[in-house]
TIMI-733800 format. One record per residue (C-alpha): residue number from 1; residue in one letter; x, y, z. Coordinates in nm, 3 decimals, m for minus. Layout:
    i  aa     east    north       up
  NUM   a        X        Y        Z
...
end
This chain:
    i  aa     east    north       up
    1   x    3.964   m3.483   m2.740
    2   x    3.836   m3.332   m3.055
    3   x    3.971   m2.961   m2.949
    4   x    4.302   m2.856   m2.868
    5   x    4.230   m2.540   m2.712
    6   x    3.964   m2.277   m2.649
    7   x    4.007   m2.109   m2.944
    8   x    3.911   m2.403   m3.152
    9   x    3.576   m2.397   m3.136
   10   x    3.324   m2.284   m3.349
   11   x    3.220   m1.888   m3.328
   12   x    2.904   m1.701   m3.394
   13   x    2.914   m1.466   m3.672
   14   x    2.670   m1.213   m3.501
   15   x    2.761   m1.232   m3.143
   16   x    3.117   m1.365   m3.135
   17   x    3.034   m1.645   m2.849
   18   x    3.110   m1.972   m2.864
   19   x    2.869   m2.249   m3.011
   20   x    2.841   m2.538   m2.742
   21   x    2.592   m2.764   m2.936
   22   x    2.597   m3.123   m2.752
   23   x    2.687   m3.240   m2.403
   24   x    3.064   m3.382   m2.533
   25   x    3.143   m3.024   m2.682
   26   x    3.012   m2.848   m2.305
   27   x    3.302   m3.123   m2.150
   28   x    3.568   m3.041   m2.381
   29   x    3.485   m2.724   m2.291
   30   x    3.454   m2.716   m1.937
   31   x    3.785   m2.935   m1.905
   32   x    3.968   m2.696   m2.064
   33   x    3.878   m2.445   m1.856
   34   x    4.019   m2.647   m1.547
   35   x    4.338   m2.649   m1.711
   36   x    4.331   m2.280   m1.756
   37   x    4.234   m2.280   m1.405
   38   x    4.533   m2.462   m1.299
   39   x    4.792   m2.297   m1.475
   40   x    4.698   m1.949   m1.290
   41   x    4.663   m2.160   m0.965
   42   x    4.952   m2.050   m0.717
   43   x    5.093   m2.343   m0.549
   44   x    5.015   m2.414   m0.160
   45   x    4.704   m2.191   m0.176
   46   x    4.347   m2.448   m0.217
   47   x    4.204   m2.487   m0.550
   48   x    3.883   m2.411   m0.611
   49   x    3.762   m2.478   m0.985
   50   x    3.455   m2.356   m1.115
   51   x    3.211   m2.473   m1.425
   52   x    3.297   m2.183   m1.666
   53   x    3.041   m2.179   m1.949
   54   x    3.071   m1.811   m1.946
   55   x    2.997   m1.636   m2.380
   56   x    2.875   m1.945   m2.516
   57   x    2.571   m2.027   m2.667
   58   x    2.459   m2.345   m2.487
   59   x    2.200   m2.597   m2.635
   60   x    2.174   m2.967   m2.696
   61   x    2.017   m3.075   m3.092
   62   x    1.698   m3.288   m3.038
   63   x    1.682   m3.551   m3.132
   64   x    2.023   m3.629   m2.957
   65   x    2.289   m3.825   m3.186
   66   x    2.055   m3.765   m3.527
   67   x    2.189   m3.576   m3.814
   68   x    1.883   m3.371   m3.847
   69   x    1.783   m3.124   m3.522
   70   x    1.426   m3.047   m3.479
   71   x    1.501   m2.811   m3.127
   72   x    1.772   m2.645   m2.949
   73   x    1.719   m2.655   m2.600
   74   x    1.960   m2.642   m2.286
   75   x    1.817   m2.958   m2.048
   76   x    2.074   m3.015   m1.724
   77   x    1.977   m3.377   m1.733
   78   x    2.175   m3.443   m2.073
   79   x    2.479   m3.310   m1.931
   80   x    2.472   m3.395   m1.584
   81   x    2.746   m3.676   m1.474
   82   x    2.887   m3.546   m1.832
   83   x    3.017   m3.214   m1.764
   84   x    3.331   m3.217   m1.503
   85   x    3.239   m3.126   m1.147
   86   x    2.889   m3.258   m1.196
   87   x    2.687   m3.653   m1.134
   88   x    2.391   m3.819   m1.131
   89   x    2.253   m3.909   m0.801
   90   x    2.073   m4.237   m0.677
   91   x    1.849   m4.267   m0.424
   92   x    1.942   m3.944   m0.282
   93   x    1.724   m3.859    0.002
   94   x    1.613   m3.544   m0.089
   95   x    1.471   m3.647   m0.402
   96   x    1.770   m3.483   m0.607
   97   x    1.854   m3.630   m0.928
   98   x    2.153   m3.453   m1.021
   99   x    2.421   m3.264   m0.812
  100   x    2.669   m3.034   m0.925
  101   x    2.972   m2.988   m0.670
  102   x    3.126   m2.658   m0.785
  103   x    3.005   m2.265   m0.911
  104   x    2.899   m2.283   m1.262
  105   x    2.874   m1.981   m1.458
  106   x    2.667   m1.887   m1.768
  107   x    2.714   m1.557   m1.754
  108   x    2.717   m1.350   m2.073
  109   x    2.604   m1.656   m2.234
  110   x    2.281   m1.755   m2.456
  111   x    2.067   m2.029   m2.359
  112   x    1.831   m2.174   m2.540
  113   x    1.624   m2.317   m2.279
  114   x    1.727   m2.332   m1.905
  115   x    1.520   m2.656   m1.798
  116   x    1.672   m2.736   m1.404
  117   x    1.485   m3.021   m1.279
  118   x    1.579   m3.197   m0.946
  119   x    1.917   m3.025   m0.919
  120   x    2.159   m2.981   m0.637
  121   x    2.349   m2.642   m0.666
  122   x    2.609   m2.732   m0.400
  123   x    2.810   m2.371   m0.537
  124   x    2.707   m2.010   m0.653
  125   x    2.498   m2.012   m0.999
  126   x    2.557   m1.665   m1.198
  127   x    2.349   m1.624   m1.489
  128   x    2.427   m1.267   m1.531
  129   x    2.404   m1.072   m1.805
  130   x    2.321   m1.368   m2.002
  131   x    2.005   m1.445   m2.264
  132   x    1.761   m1.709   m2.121
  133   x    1.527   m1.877   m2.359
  134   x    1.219   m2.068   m2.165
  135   x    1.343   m2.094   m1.811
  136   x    1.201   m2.341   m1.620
  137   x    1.375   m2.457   m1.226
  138   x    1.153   m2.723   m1.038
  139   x    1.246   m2.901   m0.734
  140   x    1.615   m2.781   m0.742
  141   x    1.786   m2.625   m0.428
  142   x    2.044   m2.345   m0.433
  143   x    2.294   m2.395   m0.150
  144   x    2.512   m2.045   m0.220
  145   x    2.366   m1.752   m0.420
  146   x    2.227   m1.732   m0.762
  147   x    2.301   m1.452   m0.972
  148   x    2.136   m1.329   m1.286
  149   x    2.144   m0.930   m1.277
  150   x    2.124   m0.722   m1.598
  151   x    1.984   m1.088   m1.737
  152   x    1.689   m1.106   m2.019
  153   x    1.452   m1.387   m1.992
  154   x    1.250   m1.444   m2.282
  155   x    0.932   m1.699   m2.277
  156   x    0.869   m1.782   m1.974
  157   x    0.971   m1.797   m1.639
  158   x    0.899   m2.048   m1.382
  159   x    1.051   m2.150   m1.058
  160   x    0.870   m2.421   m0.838
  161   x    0.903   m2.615   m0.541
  162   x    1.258   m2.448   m0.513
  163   x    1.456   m2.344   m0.214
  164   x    1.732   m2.102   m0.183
  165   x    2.015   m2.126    0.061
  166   x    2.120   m1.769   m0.012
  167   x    2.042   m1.466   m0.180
  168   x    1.862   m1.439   m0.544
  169   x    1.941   m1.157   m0.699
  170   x    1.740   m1.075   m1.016
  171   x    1.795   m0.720   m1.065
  172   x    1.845   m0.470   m1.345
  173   x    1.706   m0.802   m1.518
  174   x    1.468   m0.761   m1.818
  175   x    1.194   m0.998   m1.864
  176   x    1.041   m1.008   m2.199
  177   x    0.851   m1.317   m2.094
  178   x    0.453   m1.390   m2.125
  179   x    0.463   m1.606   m1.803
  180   x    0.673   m1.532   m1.483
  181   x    0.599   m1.719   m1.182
  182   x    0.752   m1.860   m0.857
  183   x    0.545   m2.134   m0.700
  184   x    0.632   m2.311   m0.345
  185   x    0.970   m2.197   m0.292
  186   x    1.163   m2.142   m0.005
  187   x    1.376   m1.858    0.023
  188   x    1.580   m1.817    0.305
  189   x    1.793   m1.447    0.224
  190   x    1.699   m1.180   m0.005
  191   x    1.503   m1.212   m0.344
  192   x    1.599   m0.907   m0.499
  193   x    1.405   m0.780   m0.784
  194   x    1.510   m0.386   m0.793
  195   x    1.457   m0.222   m1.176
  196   x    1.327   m0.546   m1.317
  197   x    1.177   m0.448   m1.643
  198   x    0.851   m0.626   m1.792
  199   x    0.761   m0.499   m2.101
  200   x    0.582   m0.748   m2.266
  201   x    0.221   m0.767   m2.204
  202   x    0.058   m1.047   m2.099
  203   x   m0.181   m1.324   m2.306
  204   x   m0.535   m1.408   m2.119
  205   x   m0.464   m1.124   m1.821
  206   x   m0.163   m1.343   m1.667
  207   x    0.005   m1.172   m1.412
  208   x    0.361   m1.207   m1.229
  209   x    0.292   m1.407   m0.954
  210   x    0.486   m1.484   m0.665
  211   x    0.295   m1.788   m0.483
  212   x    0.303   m2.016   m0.178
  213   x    0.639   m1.886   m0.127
  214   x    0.857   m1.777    0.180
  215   x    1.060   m1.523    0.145
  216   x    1.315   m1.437    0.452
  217   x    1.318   m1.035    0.210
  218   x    1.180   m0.899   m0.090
  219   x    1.332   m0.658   m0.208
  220   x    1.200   m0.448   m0.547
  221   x    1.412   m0.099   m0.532
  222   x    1.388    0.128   m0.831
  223   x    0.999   m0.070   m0.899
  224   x    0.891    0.138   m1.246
  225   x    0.925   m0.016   m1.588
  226   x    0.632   m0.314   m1.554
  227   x    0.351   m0.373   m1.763
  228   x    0.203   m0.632   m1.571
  229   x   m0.018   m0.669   m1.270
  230   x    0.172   m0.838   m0.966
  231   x    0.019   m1.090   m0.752
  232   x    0.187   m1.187   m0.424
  233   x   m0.035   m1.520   m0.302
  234   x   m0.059   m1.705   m0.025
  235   x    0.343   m1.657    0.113
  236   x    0.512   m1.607    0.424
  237   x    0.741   m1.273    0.381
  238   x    0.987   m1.147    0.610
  239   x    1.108   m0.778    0.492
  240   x    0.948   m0.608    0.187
  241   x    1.095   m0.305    0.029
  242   x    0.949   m0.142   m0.231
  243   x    1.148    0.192   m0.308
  244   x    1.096    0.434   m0.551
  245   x    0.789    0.262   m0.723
  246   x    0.655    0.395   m1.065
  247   x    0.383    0.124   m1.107
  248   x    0.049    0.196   m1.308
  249   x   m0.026   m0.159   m1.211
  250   x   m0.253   m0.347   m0.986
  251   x    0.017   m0.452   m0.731
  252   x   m0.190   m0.771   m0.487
  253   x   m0.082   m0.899   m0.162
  254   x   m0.280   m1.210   m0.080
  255   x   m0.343   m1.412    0.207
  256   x    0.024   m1.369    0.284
  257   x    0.198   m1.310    0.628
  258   x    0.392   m1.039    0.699
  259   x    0.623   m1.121    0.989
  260   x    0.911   m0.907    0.891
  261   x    0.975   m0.528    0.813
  262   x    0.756   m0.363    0.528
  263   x    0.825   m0.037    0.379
  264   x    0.725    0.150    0.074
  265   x    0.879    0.443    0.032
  266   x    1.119    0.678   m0.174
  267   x    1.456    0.795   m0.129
  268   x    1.582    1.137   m0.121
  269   x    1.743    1.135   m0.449
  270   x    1.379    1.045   m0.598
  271   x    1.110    1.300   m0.684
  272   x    0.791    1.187   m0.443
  273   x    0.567    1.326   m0.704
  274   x    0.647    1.101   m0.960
  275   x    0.618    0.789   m0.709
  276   x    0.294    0.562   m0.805
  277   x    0.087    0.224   m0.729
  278   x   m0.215    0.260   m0.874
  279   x   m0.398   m0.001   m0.686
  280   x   m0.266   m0.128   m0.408
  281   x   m0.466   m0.471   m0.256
  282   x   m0.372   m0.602    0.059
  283   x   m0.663   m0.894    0.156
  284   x   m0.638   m1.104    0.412
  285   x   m0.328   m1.055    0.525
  286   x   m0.125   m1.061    0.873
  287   x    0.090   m0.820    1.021
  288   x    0.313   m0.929    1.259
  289   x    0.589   m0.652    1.325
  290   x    0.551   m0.353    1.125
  291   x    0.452   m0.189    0.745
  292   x    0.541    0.142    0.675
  293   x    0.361    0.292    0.322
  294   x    0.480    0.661    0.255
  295   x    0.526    0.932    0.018
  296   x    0.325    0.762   m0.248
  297   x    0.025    0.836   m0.461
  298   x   m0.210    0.572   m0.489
  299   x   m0.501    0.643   m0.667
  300   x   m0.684    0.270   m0.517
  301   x   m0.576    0.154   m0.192
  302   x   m0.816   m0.123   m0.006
  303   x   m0.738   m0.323    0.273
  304   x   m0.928   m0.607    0.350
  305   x   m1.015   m0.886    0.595
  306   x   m0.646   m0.818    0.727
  307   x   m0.516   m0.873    1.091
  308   x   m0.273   m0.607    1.286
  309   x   m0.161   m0.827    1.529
  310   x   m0.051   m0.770    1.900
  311   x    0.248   m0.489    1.887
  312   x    0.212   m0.488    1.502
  313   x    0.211   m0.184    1.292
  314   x    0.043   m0.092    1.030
  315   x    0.173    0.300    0.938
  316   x    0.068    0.471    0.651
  317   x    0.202    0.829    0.586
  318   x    0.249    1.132    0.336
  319   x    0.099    0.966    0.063
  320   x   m0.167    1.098   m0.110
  321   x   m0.477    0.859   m0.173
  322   x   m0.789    0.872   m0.413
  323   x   m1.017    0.582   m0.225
  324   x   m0.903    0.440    0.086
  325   x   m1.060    0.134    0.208
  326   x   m1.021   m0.103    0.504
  327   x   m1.325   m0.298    0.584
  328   x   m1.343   m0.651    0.806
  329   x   m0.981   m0.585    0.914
  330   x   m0.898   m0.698    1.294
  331   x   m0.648   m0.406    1.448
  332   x   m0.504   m0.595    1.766
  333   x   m0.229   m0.363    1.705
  334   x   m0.226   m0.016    1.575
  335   x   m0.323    0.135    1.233
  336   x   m0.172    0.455    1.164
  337   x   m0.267    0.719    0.924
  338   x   m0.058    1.051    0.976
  339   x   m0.040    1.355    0.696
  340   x   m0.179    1.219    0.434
  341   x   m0.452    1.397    0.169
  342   x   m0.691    1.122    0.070
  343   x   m0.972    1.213   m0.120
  344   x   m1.240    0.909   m0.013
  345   x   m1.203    0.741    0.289
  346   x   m1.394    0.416    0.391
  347   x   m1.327    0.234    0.733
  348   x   m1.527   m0.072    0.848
  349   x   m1.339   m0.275    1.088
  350   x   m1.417   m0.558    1.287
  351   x   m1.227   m0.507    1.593
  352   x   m1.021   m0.190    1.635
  353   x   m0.720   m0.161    1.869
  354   x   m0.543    0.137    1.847
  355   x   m0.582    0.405    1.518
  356   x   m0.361    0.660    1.514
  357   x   m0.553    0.983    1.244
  358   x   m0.357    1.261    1.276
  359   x   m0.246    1.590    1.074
  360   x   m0.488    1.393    0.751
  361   x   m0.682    1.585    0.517
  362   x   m0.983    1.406    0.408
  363   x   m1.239    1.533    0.153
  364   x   m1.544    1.339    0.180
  365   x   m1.596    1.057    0.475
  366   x   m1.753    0.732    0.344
  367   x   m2.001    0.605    0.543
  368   x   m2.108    0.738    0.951
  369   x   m1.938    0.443    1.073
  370   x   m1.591    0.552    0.955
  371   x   m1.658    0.850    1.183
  372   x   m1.735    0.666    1.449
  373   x   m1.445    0.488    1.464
  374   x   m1.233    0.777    1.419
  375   x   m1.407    0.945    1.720
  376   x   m1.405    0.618    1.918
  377   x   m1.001    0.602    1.886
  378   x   m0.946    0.990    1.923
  379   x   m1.098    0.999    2.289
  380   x   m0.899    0.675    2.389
  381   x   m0.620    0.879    2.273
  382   x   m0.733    1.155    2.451
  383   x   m0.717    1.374    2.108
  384   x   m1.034    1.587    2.217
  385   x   m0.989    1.794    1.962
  386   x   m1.004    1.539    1.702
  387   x   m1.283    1.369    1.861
  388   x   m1.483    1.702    1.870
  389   x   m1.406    1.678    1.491
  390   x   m1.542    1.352    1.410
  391   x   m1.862    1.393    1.642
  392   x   m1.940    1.695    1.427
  393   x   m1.866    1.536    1.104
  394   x   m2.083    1.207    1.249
  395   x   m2.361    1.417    1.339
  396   x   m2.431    1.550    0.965
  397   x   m2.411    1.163    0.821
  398   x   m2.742    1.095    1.092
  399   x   m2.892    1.363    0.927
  400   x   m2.865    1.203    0.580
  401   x   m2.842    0.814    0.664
  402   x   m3.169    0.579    0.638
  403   x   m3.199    0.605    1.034
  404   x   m3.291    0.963    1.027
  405   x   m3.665    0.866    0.854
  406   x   m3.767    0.698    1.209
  407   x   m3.635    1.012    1.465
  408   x   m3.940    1.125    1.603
  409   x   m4.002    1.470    1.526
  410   x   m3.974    1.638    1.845
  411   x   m3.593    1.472    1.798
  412   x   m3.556    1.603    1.461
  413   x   m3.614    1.976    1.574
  414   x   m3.398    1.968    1.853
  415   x   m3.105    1.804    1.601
  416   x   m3.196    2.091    1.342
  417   x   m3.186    2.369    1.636
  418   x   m2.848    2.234    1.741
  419   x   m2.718    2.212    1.397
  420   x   m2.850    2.562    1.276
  421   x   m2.792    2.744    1.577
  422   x   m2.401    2.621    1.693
  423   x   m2.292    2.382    1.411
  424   x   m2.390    2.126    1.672
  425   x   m2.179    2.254    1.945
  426   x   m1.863    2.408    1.709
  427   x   m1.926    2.770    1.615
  428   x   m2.012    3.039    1.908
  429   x   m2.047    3.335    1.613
  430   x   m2.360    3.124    1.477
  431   x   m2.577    3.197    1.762
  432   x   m2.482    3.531    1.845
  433   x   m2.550    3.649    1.447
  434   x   m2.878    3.437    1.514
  435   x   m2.910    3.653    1.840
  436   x   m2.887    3.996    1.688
  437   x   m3.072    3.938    1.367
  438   x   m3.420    3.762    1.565
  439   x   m3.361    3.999    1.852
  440   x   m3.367    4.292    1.585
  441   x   m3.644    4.140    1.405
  442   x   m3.868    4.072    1.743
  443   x   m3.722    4.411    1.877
  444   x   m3.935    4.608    1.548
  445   x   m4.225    4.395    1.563
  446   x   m4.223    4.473    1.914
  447   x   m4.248    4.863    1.840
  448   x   m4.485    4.792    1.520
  449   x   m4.719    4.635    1.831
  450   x   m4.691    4.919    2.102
  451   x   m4.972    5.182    2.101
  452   x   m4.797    5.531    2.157
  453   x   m4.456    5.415    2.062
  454   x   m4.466    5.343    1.688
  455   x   m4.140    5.281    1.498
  456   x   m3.982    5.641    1.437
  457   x   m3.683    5.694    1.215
  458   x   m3.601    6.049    1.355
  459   x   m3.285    6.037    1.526
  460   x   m3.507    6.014    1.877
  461   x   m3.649    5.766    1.724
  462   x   m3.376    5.540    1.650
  463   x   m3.246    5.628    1.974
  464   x   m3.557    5.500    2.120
  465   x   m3.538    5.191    1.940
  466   x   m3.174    5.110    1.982
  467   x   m3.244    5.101    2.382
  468   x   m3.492    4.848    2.354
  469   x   m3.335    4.676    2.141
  470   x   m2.991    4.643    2.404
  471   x   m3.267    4.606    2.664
  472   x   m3.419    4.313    2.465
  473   x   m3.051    4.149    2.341
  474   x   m2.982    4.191    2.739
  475   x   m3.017    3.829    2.920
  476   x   m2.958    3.948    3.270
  477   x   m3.198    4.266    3.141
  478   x   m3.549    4.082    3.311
  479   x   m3.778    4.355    3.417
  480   x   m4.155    4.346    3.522
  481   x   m4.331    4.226    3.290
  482   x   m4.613    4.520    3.367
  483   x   m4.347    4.779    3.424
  484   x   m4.232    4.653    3.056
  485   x   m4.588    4.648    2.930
  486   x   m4.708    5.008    3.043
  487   x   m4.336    5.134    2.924
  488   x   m4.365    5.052    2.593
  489   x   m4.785    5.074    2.572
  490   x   m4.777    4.698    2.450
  491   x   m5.070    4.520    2.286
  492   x   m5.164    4.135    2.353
  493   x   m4.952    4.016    2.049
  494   x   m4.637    4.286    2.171
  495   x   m4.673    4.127    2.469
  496   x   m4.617    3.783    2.373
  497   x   m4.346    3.865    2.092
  498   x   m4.162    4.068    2.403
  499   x   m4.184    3.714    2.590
  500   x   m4.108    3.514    2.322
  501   x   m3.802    3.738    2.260
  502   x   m3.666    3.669    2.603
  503   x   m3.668    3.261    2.580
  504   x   m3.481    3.327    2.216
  505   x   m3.213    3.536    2.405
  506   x   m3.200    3.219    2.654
  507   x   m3.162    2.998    2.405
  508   x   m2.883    3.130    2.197
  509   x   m2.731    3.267    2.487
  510   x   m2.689    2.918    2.601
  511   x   m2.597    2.775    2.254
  512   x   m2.295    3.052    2.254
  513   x   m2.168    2.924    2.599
  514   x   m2.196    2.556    2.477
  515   x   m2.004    2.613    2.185
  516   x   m1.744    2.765    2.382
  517   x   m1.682    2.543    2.575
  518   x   m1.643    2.269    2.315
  519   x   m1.303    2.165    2.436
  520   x   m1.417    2.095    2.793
  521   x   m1.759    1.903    2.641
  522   x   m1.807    1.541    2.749
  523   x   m1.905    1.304    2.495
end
């Protein structure tokens, strides 16, 4: 052995860690550790050593054995079946090349290229607070946890075909990377990604992406400090949590189930106001228990060719919303929208279930089909007033769509009378101002017609005129019509206006009732 002790080896000058530069230095190293281990044992109790690379700066000098390096990089498969507590495997049924039996620990360490191909983690891997040069993990399974918080990975990241017996936890972890990705992986606890910070931009528009992945829960608490779009892909995801989120990102959830819990959200201690996605893409996805979205500002939000599934539910609440979108989406189960302020609002679905719009405020309604399903799920809730609402608000889109050019005309007038006269059904003070201002109009001409009785504005006079005019504005006032014509000494065209007068009263009359009655209106 070429070192007596620990203390032997060579230092770093800037960072005071030890320099492990070949596979033979890692084993003296390692080795001595077990003795350390040893010594503190306490008899009778098991012993349980672990790999301890923790402060070292780990790399092997390519070309291995020359005199002259070209590269530093940190490959397992030059120290495997070197370094205690590890081997090389043959024809191991799982396809494993190399196995390593107990916890190994990098952290605080640099590495200079973390390339894990085909490994066996039988034992916890912690990589915490540690310096990661190109990270790359392919076909490798993690039996216990791995454990890189407060970590910076620089390069790239990639993780593929991997599975994960236990939790990941990768938070408080800085990436200064150009690529991170996790490709067909398997994980069966928590991946935990809370304040992960990305802020290196990406070359050619390459986003994080998370792909053909399970994922038994996601978990990205404290989600602010990325500059980089996020692409979930093609995964099957149990519970998602997303708390707290400051993203001015495009954050993408594709073709991915959703069979768990999902909730965006933010905790007390965090100021709502501040909480952000700026888009938020969900396309064709499944829900298959529940999503809760709230108290979040979302400037895009679009859900598309999606599937709420039996009992499912999708909730979205107390956010506030620029342009909400869900077309082609098939809600088996129930889509909820409750106190939120969205500014655009666009629903097209396919096959609606259950929708839930209550206590929103909405500024401008996208299309008359968005309406229309809003109405539609209002009176199978047997929210009248809501559906009252929508049929109003539907009404006015006929008036301005393309279908509106081929109502007959005879259509069109009764449409304008009902609009111009109620608010198609809504407002009982429209027809009676309607009913004193034609009444008053009729009730003058009807004067400016008569023979002896021409208008007088003497205070007879007025009173004159203000009894015909209560006699006119009366419905239930009908008199004979000659008793009415050799009262007021009508001409031909008085008499007419004096009839015409009546069927106005009728009208509006009737228009006030209707739109009193707006609550007990069938549809």
């Amino acid at each position: 052995m070429q070192y007596k002790s620990k203390d032997e080896f060579p230092k770093d000058n800037k960072t005071g860690k030890t320099i492990l530069g070949g596979a033979e230095t890692m084993k003296e190293w390692v080795e001595l550790g077990f003795e350390e281990q040893k010594k503190k044992h306490v008899e009778g109790k098991p012993f349980y050593p672990y790999i301890d690379l923790t402060e070292c700066i780990l790399y092997i000098s390519y070309p291995i054995g020359k005199s002259e390096t070209t590269s530093k990089i940190f490959n397992f498969c030059d120290i495997a079946g070197i370094i205690p507590g590890t081997q090389k495997l043959e024809n191991d049924s799982n396809g494993f090349l190399f196995q390593v039996d107990y916890p190994i620990l990098f952290s605080g360490s640099i590495l200079y290229g973390a390339f894990l191909h085909y490994v066996h983690f039988k034992e916890r891997v912690d990589i915490s607070n540690a310096i990661v040069h190109h990270s790359s993990c392919f076909k490798c399974k993690f039996d216990k946890g791995l454990f890189a918080q407060e970590t910076t990975f620089k390069e790239t990241l990639g993780w593929d075909q991997c599975e994960f017996g236990d939790s990941v936890y990768l938070n408080s972890t800085d990436f200064e990377v150009l690529v991170f990705e996790i490709r067909d992986c398997v994980f069966n606890d928590d991946l935990n990604l809370s304040s992960m910070k990305i802020n290196t931009p990406s070359i050619d528009y390459h986003p994080i992406l998370i792909y053909k992945t399970e994922i038994r829960s996601l978990i990205f608490k404290n989600f602010k400090d990325i500059c980089r779009d996020l692409h979930i892909s093609n995964c099957r995801i149990g519970d998602l949590i997303i708390s707290n989120p400051k993203f001015d990102y495009s954050f993408n959830i594709i073709s991915t189930d959703l069979y768990g819990i999902g909730l965006i959200h933010c905790t007390d201690s965090f100021d709502s106001s501040e909480s952000k996605i700026k888009d938020l893409i969900i396309d064709r996805c499944s829900f298959i228990k529940q999503m809760h979205i709230e108290q979040t500002n979302i400037p895009n939000f679009n859900i598309s060719f999606c599937s709420i599934l039996d009992n499912a539910l999708l909730r979205i609440s107390d956010c506030k919303i620029q342009k909400m979108t869900a077309v082609e989406c098939i809600v088996s189960g129930c889509m909820e929208y409750k106190k939120n302020v969205i500014e655009n609002l666009l629903l097209d679905l396919v096959l609606f279930g259950h929708i839930i719009f209550q206590d929103n405020e909405v500024t401008n309604y996208n299309s008359r089909d968005t309406v229309r399903v809003l109405k539609h799920e209002a009176l199978e809730c047997n929210d009248r007033v809501s559906a009252i609402e929508f049929d109003k608000i539907e009404k006015k889109f006929y008036r301005k769509s393309q279908e509106w050019k081929n109502v007959p005309l005879k259509d069109k007038v009764i449409i304008w009378l009902d609009y111009s006269t109620n608010y198609f059904g809504n407002n009982w003070i429209y027809p009676l101002c309607w009913m004193m201002g034609v009444v008053f109009l009729l009730t003058s001409v009807i004067f400016a017609c008569s023979i002896y009785n021409q208008l007088d504005f003497s205070p007879k006079g007025i009173g004159i005129f203000f009894h015909g005019f209560l006699s006119n504005l009366n419905i239930f006032s009908i008199a004979d019509f000659d008793q009415i014509t050799l009262s007021y000494q009508l001409n031909p065209f008085g008499q007419a206006v004096w009839l015409f007068n009546k069927v106005i009263v009728t009208y509006l009359a009737y228009q006030c009732i209707v739109a009193f009655r707006k609550f007990n209106r069938n549809f």
